[in-house]
C-alpha positions in Angstrom: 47.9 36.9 28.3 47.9 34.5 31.4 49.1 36.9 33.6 46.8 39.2 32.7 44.0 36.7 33.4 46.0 35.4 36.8 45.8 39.1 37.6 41.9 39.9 36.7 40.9 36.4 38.1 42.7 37.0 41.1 41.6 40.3 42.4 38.3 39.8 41.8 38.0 36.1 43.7 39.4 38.2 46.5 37.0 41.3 46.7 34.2 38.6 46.1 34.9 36.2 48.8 35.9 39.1 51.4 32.2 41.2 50.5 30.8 37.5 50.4 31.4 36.7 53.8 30.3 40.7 55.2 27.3 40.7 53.3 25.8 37.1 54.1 26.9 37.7 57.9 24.9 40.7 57.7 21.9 39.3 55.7 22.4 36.2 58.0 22.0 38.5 61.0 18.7 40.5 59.4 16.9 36.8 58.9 17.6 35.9 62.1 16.4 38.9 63.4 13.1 38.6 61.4 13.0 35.2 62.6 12.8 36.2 66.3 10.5 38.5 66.0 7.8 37.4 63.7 7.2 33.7 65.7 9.3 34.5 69.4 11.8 32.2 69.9 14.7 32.0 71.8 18.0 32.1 70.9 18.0 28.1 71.5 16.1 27.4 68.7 17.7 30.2 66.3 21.0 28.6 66.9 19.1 25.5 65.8 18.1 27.4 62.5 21.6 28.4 61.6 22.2 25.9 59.2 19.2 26.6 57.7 19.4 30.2 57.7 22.9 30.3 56.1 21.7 29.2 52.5 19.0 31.6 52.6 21.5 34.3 53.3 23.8 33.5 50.6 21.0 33.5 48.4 20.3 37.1 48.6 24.2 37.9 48.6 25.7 36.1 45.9 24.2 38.2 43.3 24.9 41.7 44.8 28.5 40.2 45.8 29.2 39.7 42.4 28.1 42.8 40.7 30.1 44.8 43.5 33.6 42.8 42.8 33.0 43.3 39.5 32.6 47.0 39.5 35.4 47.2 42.4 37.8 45.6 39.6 37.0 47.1 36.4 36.2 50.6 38.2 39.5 51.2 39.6 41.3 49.2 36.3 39.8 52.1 34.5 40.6 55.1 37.1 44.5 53.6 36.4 44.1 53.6 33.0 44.8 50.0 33.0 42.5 49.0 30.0 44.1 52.5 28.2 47.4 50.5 28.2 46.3 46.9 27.5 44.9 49.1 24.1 48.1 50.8 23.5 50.0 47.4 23.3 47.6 46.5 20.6 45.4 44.1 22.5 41.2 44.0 23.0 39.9 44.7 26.4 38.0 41.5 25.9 41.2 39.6 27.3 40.1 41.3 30.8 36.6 41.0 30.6 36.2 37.2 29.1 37.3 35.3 32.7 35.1 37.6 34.4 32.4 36.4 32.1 33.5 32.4 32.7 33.4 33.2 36.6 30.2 35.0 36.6 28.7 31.6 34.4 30.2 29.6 37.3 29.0 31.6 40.3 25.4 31.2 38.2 25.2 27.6 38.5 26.4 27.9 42.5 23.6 30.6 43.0 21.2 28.0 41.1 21.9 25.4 43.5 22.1 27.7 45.7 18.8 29.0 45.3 17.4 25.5 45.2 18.8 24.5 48.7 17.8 27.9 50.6 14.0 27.3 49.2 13.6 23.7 49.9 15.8 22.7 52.6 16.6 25.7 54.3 12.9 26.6 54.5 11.5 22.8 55.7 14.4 22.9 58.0 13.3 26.0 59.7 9.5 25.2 59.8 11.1 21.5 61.2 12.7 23.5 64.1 9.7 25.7 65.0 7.8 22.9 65.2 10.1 21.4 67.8 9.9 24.9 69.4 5.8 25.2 69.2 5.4 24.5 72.8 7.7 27.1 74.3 7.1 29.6 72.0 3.3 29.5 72.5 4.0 29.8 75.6 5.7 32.8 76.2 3.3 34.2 73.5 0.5 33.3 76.4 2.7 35.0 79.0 3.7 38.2 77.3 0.2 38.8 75.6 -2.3 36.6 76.7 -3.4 35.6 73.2 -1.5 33.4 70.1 -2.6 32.4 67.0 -1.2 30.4 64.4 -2.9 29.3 61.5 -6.5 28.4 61.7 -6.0 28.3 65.4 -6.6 31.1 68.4 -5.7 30.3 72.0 -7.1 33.2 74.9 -6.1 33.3 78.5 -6.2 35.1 81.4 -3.1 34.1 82.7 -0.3 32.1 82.7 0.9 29.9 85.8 4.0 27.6 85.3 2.5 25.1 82.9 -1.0 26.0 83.8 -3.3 28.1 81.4 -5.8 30.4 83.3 -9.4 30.2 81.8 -8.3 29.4 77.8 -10.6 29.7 74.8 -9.2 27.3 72.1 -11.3 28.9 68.8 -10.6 26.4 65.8 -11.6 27.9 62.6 -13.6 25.6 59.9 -11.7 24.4 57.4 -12.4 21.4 55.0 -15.1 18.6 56.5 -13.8 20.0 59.8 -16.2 22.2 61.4 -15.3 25.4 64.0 -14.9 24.7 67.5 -14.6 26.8 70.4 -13.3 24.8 73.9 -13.4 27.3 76.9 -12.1 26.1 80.1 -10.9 26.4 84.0 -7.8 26.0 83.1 -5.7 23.8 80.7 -2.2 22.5 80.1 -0.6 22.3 75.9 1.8 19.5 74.8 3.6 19.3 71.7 4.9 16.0 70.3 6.4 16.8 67.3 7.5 13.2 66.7 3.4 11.9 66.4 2.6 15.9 64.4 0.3 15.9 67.6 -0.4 19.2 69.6 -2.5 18.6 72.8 -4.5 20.5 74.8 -5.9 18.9 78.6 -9.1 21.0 79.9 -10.6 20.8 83.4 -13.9 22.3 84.0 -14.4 22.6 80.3 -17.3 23.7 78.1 -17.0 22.9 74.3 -19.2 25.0 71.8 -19.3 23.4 68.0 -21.3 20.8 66.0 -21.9 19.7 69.7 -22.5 21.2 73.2 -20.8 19.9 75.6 -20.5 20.6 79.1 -18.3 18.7 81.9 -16.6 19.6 85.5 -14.4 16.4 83.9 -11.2 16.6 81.8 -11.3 16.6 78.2 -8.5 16.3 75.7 -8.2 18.1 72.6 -5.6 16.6 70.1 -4.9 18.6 66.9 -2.3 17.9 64.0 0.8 20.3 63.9 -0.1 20.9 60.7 -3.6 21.9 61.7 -2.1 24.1 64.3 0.7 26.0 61.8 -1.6 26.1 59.0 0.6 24.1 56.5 0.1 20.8 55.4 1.0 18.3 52.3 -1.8 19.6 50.6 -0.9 23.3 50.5 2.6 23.2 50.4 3.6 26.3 48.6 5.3 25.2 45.0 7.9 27.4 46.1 9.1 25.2 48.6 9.9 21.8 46.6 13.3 21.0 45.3 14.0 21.3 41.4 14.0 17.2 41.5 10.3 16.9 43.5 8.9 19.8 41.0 8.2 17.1 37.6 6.5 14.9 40.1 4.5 17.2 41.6 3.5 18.6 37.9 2.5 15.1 37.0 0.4 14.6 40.4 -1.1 18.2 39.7 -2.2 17.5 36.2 -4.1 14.1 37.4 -5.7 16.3 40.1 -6.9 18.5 37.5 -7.9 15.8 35.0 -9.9 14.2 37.9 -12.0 17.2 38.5 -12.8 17.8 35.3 -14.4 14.2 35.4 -16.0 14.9 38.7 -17.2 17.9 37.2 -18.4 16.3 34.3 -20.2 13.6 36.1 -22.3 16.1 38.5 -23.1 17.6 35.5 -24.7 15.0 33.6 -26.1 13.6 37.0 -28.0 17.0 37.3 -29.3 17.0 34.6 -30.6 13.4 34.4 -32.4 13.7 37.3 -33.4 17.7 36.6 -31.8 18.8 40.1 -30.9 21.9 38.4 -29.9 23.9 41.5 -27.1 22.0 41.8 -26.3 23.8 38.7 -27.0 27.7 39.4 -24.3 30.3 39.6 -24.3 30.1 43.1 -23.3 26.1 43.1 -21.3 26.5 40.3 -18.8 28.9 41.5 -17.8 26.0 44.2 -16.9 23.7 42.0 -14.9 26.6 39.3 -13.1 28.2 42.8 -11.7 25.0 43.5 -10.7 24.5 39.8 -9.0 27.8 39.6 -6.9 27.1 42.8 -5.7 23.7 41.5 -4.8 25.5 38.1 -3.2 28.0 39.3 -1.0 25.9 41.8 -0.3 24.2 38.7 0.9 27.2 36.5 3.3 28.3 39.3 4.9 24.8 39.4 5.4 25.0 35.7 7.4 28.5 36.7 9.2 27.5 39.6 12.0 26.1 37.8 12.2 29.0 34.9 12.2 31.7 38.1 15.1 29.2 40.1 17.2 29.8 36.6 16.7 33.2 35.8 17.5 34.1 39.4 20.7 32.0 39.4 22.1 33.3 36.2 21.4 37.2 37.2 24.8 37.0 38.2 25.9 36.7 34.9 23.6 39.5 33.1 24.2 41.6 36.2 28.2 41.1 35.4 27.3 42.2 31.9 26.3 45.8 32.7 28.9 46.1 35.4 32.0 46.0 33.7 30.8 47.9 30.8 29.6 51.2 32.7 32.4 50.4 35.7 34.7 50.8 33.0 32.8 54.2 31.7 32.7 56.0 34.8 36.2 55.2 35.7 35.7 55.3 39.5 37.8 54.1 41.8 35.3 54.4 44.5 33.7 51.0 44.3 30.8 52.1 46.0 29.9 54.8 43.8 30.7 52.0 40.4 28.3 49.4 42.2 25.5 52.2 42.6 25.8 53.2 39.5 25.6 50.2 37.9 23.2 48.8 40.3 20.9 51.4 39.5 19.7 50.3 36.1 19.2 46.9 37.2 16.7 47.8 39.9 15.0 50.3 37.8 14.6 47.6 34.5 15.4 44.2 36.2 13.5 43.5 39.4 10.0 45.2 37.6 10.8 43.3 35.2 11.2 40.3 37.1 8.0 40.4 39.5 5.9 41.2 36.5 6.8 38.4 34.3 6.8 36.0 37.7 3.2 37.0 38.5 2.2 37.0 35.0 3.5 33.4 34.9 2.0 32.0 37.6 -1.8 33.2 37.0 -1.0 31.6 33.1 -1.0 34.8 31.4 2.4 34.4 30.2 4.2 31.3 29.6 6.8 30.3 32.2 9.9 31.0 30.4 8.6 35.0 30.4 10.6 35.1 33.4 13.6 35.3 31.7 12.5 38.3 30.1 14.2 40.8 32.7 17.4 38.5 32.1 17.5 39.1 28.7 16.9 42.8 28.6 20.0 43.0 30.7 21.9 40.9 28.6 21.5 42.7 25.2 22.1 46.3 27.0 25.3 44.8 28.5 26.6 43.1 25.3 25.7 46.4 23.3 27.1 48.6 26.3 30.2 46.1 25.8 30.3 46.6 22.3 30.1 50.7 22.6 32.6 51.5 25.7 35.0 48.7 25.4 35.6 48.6 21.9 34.6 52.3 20.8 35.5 53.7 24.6 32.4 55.8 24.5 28.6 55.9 24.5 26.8 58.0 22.2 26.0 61.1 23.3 22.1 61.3 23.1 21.9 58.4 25.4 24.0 59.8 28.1 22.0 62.9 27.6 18.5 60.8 28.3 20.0 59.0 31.0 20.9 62.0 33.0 17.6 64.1 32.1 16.0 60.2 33.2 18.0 60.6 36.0 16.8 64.0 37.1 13.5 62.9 36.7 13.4 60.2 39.0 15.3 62.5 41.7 18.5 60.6 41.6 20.4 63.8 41.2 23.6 62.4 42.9 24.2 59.6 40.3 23.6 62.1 37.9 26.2 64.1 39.3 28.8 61.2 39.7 28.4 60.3 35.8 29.2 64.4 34.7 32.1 64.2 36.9 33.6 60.7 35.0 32.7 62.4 32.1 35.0 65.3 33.0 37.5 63.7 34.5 37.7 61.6 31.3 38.0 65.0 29.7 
């Protein structure tokens, strides 16, 4: 029985950490790609990011990785009639299948912390470094197109020389108790001091258009927060973002916000209506005061989901091991590529839907958090009775295999169609 578990255990760690390494090299590679061309750096600061960029990479692959070793294995275990011989010697299948299942629970918690470090780490780390790369990248932004904008900021110039910004219009959009500005100019210069969150802009010959008009042949400096500038602050950090230890804090902060409101709310309320300012009080007023409520609810809801979502998507490794070696097994392919479309099929058909629907659901409160595991589930139970059907019986009943294919047809995937009737006849 150990060699038999050496032997599973051991070819599959090897197809895993080999695919492991090509897939999150080329995911790794397509991030930093996207990276480079949605906020123009250089390749200075993406070698910065690569640290960061590595654990968001592994997050994607790990899953896939595993359900592509697994139907590599079990496939071509099958298409030697491996598991026909481990039956004729009188013992289960399940003595192949069980360390799988014991890996796959292992690799779950890894893609968990996983998960958790990409999201909070790697994503601060690489807003961190474009931060300390906001200066040249605005730059060549100014010299390639004559315009950037990032955030609730808009910079337009004429032209670029050296340092020197040809006639810029700075447009600041209102947000908050901060009104909009507009700053036009001879010519300016930008400094970013990430160390003080400062960006700073130095007109000459300026003209500034806002809750004041100014005009002056003088210099005037403009100094903005980074956060200003990139549109991301404290305040609206995406719940996405924090770690799984920051997420009960922020729930408890959350709910005081909310509880706060609701006496603010209270108070106007009875304030109104003591002293009969009841336009303070119409729709229009209102719908304020209920916007703002509904944004800190909702932020709320998806913090109560961000850890449910972070644990369903670790342990899809397991439920997506759970479908692979039952139908690898079925299909009895040796070509691992055709086992890990097969397989992979189902899962994007059921799981992923499933998945974004439950996740959305969650986090506008419809649906409790822990509906994200509902995807998870469903691919459990099909697994364990797909388990129960092809590695103990060593068959699926015939009316599903006929609704699959005519399923199949359907949806226009007539070439998985095709490579199920020919396992079926080479099964004979």
């Amino acid at each position: 029985m150990q060699i038999l578990v050496r032997h599973v255990l051991s070819d599959l760690l090897k197809v895993f950490l080999i695919v492991l390494t090509g897939l999150t090299a080329l995911i790794f590679v397509a991030l930093a790609g996207k990276e480079a061309v949605d906020k123009g750096i250089g390749l200075g600061p993406l070698l910065k990011m690569t640290p960061y960029l590595l654990p968001l990479a592994l997050q994607f692959a790990v899953p896939g990785t595993m359900l592509l070793a697994t139907t590599y294995v079990y496939g071509r275990m099958s298409s030697d009639n491996e598991i026909v011989a481990i039956k004729s010697l009188g013992i289960s299948p399940m003595v192949l299948i069980w360390p799988t299942l014991v890996l796959a629970t292992l690799v779950s918690f890894v893609a968990l912390a996983m998960n958790d470090l990409a999201v909070s780490w790697g994503t601060r780390g690489l807003q961190r470094v474009f931060l300390e790369s906001l200066e040249e990248v605005a730059y060549n932004h100014l010299r390639l197109q004559n315009t950037y904008s990032s955030g609730q900021v808009s910079v337009l110039v004429r032209g670029v020389e050296g340092r020197k910004l040809l006639q810029p219009t700075l447009v600041v959009q209102a947000s908050g108790n901060h009104p909009a500005l507009t700053v036009s100019a001879e010519e300016a210069e930008m400094h970013s001091y990430p160390e003080r969150d400062e960006l700073v802009f130095r007109f000459r010959n300026f003209e500034v258009s806002g809750p004041v008009n100014i005009t002056n042949p003088d210099t005037y400096e403009h100094v903005m927060s980074l956060d200003e500038w990139t549109g991301v602050s404290p305040e609206n950090r995406s719940p996405s973002t924090y770690a799984l230890g920051e997420i009960g804090p922020a729930i408890a902060e959350q709910t005081t916000r909310l509880a706060q409101m609701e006496q603010a709310m209270t108070a106007t309320t009875a304030f109104a209506l003591m002293t009969g300012d009841f336009d303070s009080l119409s729709n229009a007023a209102w719908k304020v005061h209920e916007h703002q409520f509904a944004n800190q609810e909702n932020r709320l809801h998806r913090l109560y989901t961000e850890p449910w979502r972070r644990w369903a998507n670790g342990f899809s490794c397991l439920c997506f091991v759970m479908i692979g070696v039952p139908v690898a097994i079925y299909l009895r392919f040796s070509d691992f590529l055709a086992s890990f479309f097969a397989c992979f099929l189902p899962i994007l058909i059921v799981y992923y839907p499933l998945l974004a629907v439950s996740v959305d659901q969650a986090k506008d409160g419809v649906l409790p958090p822990q509906a994200v595991w509902i995807g998870n589930i469903v691919l459990a139970i099909c697994g364990g009775w797909l388990m129960r059907h092809v590695v103990l019986r060593g068959s699926l009943p015939r009316r599903l295999i006929l609704a699959w294919h005519v399923f199949l047809w359907i949806c226009g995937y007539r070439f998985v169609s095709l490579l199920f009737l020919r396992s079926k006849f080479a099964a004979g």
